[in-house]
C-alpha positions in Angstrom: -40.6 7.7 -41.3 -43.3 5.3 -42.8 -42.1 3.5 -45.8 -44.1 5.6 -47.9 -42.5 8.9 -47.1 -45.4 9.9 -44.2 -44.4 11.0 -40.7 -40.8 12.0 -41.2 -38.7 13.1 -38.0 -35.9 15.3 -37.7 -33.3 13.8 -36.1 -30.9 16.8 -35.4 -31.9 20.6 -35.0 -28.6 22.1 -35.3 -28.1 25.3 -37.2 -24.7 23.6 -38.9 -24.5 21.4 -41.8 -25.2 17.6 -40.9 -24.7 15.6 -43.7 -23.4 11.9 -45.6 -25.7 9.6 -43.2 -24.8 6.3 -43.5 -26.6 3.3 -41.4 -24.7 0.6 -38.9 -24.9 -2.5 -40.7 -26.9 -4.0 -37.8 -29.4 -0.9 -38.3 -28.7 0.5 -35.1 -26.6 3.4 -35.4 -26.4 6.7 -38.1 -23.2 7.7 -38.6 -23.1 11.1 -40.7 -20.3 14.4 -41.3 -21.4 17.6 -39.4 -20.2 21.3 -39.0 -21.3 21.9 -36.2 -17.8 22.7 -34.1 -16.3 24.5 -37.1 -15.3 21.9 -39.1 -16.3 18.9 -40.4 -15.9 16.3 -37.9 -17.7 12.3 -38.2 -20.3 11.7 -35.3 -22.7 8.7 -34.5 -26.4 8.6 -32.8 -29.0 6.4 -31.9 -31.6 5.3 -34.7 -33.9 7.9 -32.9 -31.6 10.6 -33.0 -30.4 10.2 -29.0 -27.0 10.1 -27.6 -25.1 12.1 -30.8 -21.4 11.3 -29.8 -18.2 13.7 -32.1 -15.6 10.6 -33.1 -13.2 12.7 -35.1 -11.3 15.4 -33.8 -9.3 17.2 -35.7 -8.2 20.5 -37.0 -9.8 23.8 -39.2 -7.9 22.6 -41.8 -8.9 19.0 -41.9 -12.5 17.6 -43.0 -13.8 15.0 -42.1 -16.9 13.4 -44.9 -18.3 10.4 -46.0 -18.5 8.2 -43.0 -18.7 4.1 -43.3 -18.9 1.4 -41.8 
């Protein structure tokens, strides 16, 4: 996206919830909470969206939010 709010890109197209992004501090990296396998779980990706990897795994009855770095 431009800095004034022109040419914004999805970065994930999945039908879940994908939410709480929060930037690498070296700008690299989005870390953000999705629903996508059932339960909220942490994953990371690529500035431009590319190589979305799940970190957390756990149960239904455990969430995972609010990632950090």
């Amino acid at each position: 996206m431009n800095s004034d709010g022109s040419h914004q890109t999805n970065l994930t197209n999945q039908h879940a919830q994908d939410l709480f992004p929060a930037w690498s501090p070296d700008g690299v990296k989005i870390a953000f909470a999705s629903m996508r396998d059932g339960n909220y779980e942490i994953y990371i990706m690529n500035e431009d969206g590319s190589t979305q990897t799940r970190l957390t795994h756990n149960t239904m009855s455990a969430a995972d939010l609010y990632p950090a770095w």
